[in-house]
C-alpha positions as CSV (number, residue, x, y, z in Angstrom):
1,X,-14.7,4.9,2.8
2,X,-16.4,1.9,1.7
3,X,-15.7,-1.5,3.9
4,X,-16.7,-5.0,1.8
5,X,-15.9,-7.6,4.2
6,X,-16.5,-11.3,3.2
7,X,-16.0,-14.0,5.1
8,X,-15.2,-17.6,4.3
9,X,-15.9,-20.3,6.4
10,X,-16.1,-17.6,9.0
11,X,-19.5,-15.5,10.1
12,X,-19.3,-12.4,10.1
13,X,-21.3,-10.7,12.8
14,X,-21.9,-7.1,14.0
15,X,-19.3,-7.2,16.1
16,X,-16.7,-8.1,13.5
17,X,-18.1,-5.8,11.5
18,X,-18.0,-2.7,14.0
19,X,-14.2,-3.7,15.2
20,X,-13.3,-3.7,11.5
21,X,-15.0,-0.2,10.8
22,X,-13.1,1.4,14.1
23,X,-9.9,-0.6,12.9
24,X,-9.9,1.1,9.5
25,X,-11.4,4.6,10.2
26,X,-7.8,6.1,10.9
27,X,-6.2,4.7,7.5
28,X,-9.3,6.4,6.4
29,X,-8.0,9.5,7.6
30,X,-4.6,9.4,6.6
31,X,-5.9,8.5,3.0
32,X,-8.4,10.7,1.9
33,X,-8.4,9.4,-1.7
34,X,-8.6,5.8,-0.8
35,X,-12.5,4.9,-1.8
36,X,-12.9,1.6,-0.9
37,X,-11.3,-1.7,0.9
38,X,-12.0,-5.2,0.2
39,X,-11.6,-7.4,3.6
40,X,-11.6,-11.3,3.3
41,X,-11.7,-13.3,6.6
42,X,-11.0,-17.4,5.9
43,X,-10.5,-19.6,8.2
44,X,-8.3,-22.4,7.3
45,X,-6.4,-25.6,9.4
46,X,-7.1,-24.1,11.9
47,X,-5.8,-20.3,11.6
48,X,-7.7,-17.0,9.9
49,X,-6.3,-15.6,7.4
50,X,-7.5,-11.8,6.5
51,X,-6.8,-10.4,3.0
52,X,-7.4,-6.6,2.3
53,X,-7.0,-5.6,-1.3
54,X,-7.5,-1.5,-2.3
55,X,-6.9,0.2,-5.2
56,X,-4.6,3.9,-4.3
57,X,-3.9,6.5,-6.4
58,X,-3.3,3.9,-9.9
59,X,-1.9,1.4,-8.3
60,X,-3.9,-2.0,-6.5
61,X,-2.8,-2.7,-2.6
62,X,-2.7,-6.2,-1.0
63,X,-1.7,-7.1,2.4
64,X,-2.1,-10.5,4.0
65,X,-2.3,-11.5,7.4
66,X,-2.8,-15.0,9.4
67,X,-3.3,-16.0,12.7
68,X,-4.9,-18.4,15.6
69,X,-7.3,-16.1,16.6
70,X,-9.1,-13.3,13.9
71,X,-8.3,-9.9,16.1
72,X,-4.3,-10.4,16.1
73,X,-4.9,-10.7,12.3
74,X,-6.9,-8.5,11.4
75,X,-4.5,-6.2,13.3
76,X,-1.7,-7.4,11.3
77,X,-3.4,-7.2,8.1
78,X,-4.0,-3.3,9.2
79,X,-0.2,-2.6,9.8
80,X,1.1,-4.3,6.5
81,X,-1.4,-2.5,4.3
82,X,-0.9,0.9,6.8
83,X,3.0,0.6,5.6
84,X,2.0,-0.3,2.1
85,X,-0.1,2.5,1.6
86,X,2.5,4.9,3.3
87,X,5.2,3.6,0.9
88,X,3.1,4.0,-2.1
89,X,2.3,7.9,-0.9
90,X,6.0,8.6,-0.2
91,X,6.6,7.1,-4.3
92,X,4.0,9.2,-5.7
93,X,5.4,12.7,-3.4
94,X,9.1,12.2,-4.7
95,X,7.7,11.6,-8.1
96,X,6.3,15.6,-7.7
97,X,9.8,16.9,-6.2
98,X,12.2,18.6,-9.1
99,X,14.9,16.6,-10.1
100,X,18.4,17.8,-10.6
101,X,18.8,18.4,-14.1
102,X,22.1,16.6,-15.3
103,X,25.0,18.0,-16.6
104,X,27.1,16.6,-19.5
105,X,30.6,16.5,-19.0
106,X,32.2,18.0,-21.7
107,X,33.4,14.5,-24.1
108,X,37.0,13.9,-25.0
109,X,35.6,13.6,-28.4
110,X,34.5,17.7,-28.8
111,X,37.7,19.2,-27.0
112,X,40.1,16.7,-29.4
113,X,38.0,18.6,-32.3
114,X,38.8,22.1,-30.6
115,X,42.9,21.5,-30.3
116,X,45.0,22.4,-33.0
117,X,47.0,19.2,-33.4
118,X,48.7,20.0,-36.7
């Protein structure tokens, strides 16, 4: 899986980037499909703020996280997209379960035709 991480205001350093890559490698392997995420660390008033966007299986993924210090939200940024991309797998299984196939009632109309009301 492909990591783009970009930061703004915020340097980026080795570190970040290896605690990012060990962060991300298990959603990696719960996702096998999932190609690529796009991480953006700001830092604004004061707090970080870490936005990962990823397109799954049709359908684009956001999750947003902000915090004091960058860890905590990175962390949290890893959860909400973890539960996103969870909910989005669970959709697209129960889409490939059979439905039950619906059966009419019979209408008033049809069995007021059948009677012999003369």
């Amino acid at each position: 899986m492909k990591i783009n991480l970009s930061g703004h205001h915020v340097d980026v350093t080795d570190t970040v980037k290896e605690d990012v890559s060990a962060k991300f490698t298990k959603i990696a392997s719960h996702f096998p499909t999932l190609i690529s995420l796009d991480i953006i660390i700001s830092k604004e008033h004061g707090e970080f703020e870490v936005e990962i966007t990823t397109n799954y299986e049709g359908s684009r993924i956001a999750a947003k996280a902000s915090d004091p210090v960058m860890y905590p939200a990175l962390s949290s940024a890893g959860k909400k997209l973890d539960a996103a991309l969870k909910h989005r797998k669970g959709q697209l299984k129960a889409d490939l379960h059979a439905k039950p196939e619906v059966t009419a009632p019979e209408i008033a109309y049809e069995r007021v035709q059948e009677m012999d009301l003369k």
